[in-house]
C-alpha positions, 0 to 999 in steps of 0.5 A: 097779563104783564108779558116779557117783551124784548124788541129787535131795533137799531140803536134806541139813542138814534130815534126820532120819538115824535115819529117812530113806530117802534117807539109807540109800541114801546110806550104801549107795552110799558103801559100796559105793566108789560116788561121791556128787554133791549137788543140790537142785531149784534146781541142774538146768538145760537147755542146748541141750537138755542135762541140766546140774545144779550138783553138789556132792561129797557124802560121808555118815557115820551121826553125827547130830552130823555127817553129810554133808561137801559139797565145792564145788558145779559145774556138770556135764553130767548124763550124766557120771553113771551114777545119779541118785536122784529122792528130793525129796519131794511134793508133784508140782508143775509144777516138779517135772515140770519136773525130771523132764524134765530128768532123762528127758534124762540118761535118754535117754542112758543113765543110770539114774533112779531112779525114771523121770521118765516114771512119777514123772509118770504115778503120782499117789501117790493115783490110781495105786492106782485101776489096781487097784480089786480092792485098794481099798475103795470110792474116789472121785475128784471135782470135784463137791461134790454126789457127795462128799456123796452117797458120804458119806451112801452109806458112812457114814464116809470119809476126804477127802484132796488128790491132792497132799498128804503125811504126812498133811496135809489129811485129814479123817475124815468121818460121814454128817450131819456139819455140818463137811463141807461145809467140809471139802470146799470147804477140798479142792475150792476153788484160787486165790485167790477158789476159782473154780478146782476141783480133784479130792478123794479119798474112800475108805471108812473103814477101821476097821482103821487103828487096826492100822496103816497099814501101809507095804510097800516093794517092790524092782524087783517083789519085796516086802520081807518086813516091813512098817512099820505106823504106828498112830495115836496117841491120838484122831488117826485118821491113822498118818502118821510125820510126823502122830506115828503110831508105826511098828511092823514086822511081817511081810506077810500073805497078803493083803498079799503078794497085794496086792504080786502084782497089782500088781509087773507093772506097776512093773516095766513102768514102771521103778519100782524102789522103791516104798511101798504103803500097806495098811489092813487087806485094802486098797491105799489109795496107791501111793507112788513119789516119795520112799518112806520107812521104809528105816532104820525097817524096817533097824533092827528086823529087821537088814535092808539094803533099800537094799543090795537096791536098789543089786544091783538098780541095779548089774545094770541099769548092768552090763546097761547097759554090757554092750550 
C-alpha cells in the first residue's frame, strides 16, 4: 500500500539525523515505497474552508553529509494526502493551534493525523499527566506566587517549570528559604510587557532519583516500547534534558514503569494519540508528551529496534480500516 505522507516540521536542514525522531519516521516511510511531501508551519493555509498547504516532494537518506533532496514546493489540497505527520516542536502556541485547525480539516476527510489536532490541543505536555495523579509526586499548578512558596516551604525541595517550555528550558530547582525564589517564580509567572498579565507555573516535589535518569518511555497506539531512554544529568546540572546536555542511556522498563504506561494507554487510544513520550522519574509520571516525541533513533540504535516501523503497521491498518469501509 504506497501512501501519500506529508510531514509538518522545522526546517529539515536544521536536523540533527543520528537523534531525531522525525527523521526516523521519514526513513521508514520511504521504505516502505510510501511517498514524502514537505512543509513547515508557514505553508498551511484555509480556502474556502479547505486544508490547503504548499508541499514540497521530499526524498531523505541516512548521510549526514546530505539527507534530504526537496523538489519544487506547491501548493496542494491537503486531503490528496493519506497522512500528514504533526511533528513541529514546542512550544503549543496560537499558531500552532491555528495549524492544528487546518490540519483537523484534512481530518474531517478522512485523513490520518498523527497525532490529532484536537488532542495535540487538549494535552498540554505538562497538564495532561495531572489526569493520572496516582502516578505523580506531589504537583501544583498555579497563578499564585503566594501558594508556590507555601508548596515549597511544604515539600522542601521542588522544581518550577512554564507549562509551555522544552528541553529543559525555564527550570528552576528549589530548597525551602532559598533567597532566589521569589525571583524565580516572578521571572515564571510574569507575561507581557510590564508583567501584568499572570500565567500558570508547575511545581512538582523534587525527585532525587533524576540523578538515575529521567527516563523517556514511548508509547506505540497504547503499547510501550520495551526499552527506555534514561537521560541522566550531567555534571551539577540537575535537568536530564538531551538538549540541556543530559546523556541517554537505554534500559529496559520496570514494573513500576509498565504500570505507569497500563494507566494511562486507555486514554491515548480514546484520544488517537499514536505516539507519545512519558516521561518517568524514579516511580513518577512527571509529563506526557504528544507534540513532537523524541529518542526513536537513540533507542534504535542501542537494541536494534525500529520503533518507527512499529508506528507505520499501526498507520497503515488504520488507512486500510479507513479505505475498507
Amino acid at each position: 500500500m504506497a501512501l501519500k505522507v506529508a510531514v509538518l516540521m522545522d526546517p529539515i536542514g536544521s536536523i540533527k539525523i543520528a537523534k531525531d525522531t522525525t527523521f526516523a519516521m521519514l526513513l521508514e516511510a520511504q521504505r516502505r515505497g510510501h511517498s514524502l511531501f514537505y512543509m513547515e508551519q508557514g505553508d498551511l493555509s484555509a480556502r474556502r474552508g479547505e486544508p490547503w498547504a504548499r508541499l514540497a516532494p521530499l526524498s531523505v537518506r541516512d548521510d549526514p553529509s546530505g539527507w534530504f533532496v526537496l523538489g519544487e514546493p506547491q501548493w496542494t489540497d491537503l486531503r490528496q494526502m493519506d497522512v500528514v505527520l504533526m511533528r513541529k516542536d514546542p512550544p503549543v502556541d496560537s499558531q500552532f493551534i491555528y495549524d492544528t485547525m487546518v490540519a483537523e480539516l484534512a481530518e474531517r476527510a478522512g485523513v490520518t493525523v498523527v497525532n490529532r489536532p484536537q488532542a495535540l490541543r487538549d494535552c498540554n505536555e505538562k497538564l495532561f499527566a495531572l489526569h493520572f495523579p496516582q502516578c505523580m509526586a506531589p504537583t501544583l499548578v498555579s497563578r499564585d506566587a503566594s501558594e508556590l512558596r507555601a508548596f515549597v516551604a511544604e515539600h522542601g525541595e521542588v522544581v518550577l517549570k512554564p507549562l509551555d517550555g522544552m528541553g529543559g528550558r525555564g527550570i528552576f530547582r528549589v530548597k525551602a528559604g532559598d533567597n532566589n525564589l521569589n525571583s524565580m517564580l516572578e521571572t515564571l509567572i510574569a507575561a507581557g510587557p510590564k508583567g501584568e498579565h499572570k500565567q500558570f507555573t508547575m511545581a512538582q516535589k523534587f525527585i532525587p532519583e533524576i540523578t538515575s535518569g529521567d527516563k523517556r518511555i514511548l508509547v506505540v497506539d497504547g503499547e510501550p516500547v520495551p526499552y527506555a531512554l534514561a537521560r541522566i544529568p550531567q555534571g551539577s546540572d540537575f535537568r536530564g534534558n538531551l538538549a540541556a546536555g543530559g546523556r541517554g542511556v537505554g534500559v529496559p522498563l520496570s514494573d513500576r514503569d509498565r504500570w505507569i504506561v497500563s494507566q494511562v494507554a486507555p486514554e491515548l487510544r480514546r484520544r488517537g494519540l499514536l505516539f507519545v513520550g512519558l516521561d518517568v522519574i524514579g516511580d513518577y509520571l512527571t509529563e506526557i508528551n504528544v507534540t513532537s516525541p523524541t529518542c526513536v533513533r537513540e533507542l534504535d540504535a542501542q537494541f536494534g529496534l525500529n520503533i518507527a516501523g512499529q508506528l507505520f503497521d499501526v498507520i497503515e491498518q488504520q488507512r486500510t480500516g479507513t479505505r475498507a469501509a
